[in-house]
N, C-alpha and C positions, 0 to 999 in steps of 0.2 A: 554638503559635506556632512559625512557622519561622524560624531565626535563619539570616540569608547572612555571607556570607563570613567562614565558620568559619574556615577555614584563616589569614586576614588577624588574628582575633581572638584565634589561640595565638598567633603568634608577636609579636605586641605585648603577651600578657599582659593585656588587657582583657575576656578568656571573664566574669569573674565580673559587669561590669559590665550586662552584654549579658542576662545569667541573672535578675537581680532581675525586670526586665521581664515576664518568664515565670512570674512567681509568680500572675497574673491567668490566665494560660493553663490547659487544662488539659491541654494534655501540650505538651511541646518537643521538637522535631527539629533538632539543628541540620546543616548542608547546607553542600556545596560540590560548583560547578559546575567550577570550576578542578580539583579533586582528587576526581572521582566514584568512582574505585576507593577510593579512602582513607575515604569517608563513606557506605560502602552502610549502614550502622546505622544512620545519620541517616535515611537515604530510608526506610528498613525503618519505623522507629520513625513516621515519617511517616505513609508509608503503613497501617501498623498502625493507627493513633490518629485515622485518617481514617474507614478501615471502619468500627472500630467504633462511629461515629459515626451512621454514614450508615443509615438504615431501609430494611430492606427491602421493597421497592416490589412491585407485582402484576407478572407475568409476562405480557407483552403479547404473547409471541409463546409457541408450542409450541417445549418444549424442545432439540428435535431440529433447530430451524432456527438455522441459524448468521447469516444476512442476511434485510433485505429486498428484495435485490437481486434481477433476474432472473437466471437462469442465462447467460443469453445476453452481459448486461453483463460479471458476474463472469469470465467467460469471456476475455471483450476485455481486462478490466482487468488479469489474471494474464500475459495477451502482455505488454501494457506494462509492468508493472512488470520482466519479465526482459530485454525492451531496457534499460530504462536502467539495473537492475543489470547488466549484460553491459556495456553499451556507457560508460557510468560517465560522465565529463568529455567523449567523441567527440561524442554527440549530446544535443542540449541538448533540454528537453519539447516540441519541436515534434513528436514522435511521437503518433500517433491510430492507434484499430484497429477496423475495423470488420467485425464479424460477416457474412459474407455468406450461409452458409448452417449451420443447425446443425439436422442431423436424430439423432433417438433411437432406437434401437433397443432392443432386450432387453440386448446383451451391448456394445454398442457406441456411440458417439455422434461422428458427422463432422461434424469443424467446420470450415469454410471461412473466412479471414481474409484481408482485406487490412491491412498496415500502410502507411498516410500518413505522409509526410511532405514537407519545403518545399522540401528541394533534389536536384541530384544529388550529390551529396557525402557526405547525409546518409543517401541508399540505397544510393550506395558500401559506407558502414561498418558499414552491417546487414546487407548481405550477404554482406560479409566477402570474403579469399580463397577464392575456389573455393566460395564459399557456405558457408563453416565457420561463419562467427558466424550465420548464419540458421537452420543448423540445429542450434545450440549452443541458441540463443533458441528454438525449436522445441521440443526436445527440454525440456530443464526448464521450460517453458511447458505441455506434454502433460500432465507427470507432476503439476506442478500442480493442473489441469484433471481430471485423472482419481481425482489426491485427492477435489478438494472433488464432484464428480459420482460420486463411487464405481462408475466402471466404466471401461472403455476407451476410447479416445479415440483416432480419426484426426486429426490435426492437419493442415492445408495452410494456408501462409502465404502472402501475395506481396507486393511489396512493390512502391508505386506514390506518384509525385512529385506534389503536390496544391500550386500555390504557395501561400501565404498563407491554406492553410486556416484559421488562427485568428480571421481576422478577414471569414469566411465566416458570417453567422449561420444561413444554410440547413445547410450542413454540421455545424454547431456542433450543430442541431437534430438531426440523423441521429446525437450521439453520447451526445444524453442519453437515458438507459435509460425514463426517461418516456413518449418520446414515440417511441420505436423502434418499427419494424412487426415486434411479438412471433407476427405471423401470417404470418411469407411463407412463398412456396410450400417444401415440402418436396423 
């Protein structure tokens, strides 16, 4: 049983009432969202009493694979995410990235990207003074990228005003990893 607002239940002194409840449980965690550094035992104990609950199921995928993404998706989605940690409150999810060419090599792999977006405002602030925030998002987008690809990685970004791309369903379709052309020319 997970017990909420632990912290409300010390300081009125009602913890024990709350605790009979949990004699039907087989383990209690109690939790607070208000005071999360204060109850990591709670979440711990939680989590603890979860696992070992839970069977262990068959292995659907070989070990060594982290996703079932394509590389190509993974790729686009590691740009986005360090826009909007970069960019934080400036640019709201109207950001999209699309793959335009991403060839392999032995030691290397060049990836070509455009980043979408709806205004000029919002290309303004990706690209920053002097192009600093573009190649800040660049730069920790690469090393990302070269992580999860374990090898080097040329990165080229650019960054183009799309209005209303969200409410594009042709577009919308060019960003699901489904139905991407995993085959274009190299």
């Amino acid at each position: 049983m997970l017990t909420r607002k632990e912290n409300r239940m010390h300081q009125k002194g009602n913890l024990t009432s709350t605790r009979g409840a949990g004699a039907l449980a087989r383990a209690e965690a109690p939790a607070s969202a208000a005071q999360p550094k204060s109850n990591t035992s709670g979440l711990d104990t939680l989590r603890t009493a979860i696992l070992a609950r839970i069977p262990e199921g068959p292995a659907h995928y070989p070990e060594d694979h982290i996703t079932d993404q394509p590389e190509r998706f993974m790729a686009a989605e590691l740009i986005r995410e360090q826009i909007l940690r970069e960019t934080r409150q400036e640019v709201p999810h109207s950001v999209a990235v699309v793959i335009e060419e991403f060839q392999e090599k032995k030691t290397l792999t060049r990836i070509s990207a455009i980043i979408y977006v709806e205004r000029e405002g919002q290309k303004a602030i990706i690209i920053g003074s002097k192009a600093a925030m573009l190649k800040r998002i660049g730069t920790l987008s690469r090393h990302k990228i070269e992580t999860l690809l374990d090898r080097k990685v040329f990165l080229e970004l650019n960054v183009k005003v799309r209005s209303n791309w969200r409410d594009n369903p042709e577009f919308l379709n060019e960003l699901d990893w489904r139905t991407m052309n995993m085959n274009q020319p190299e």
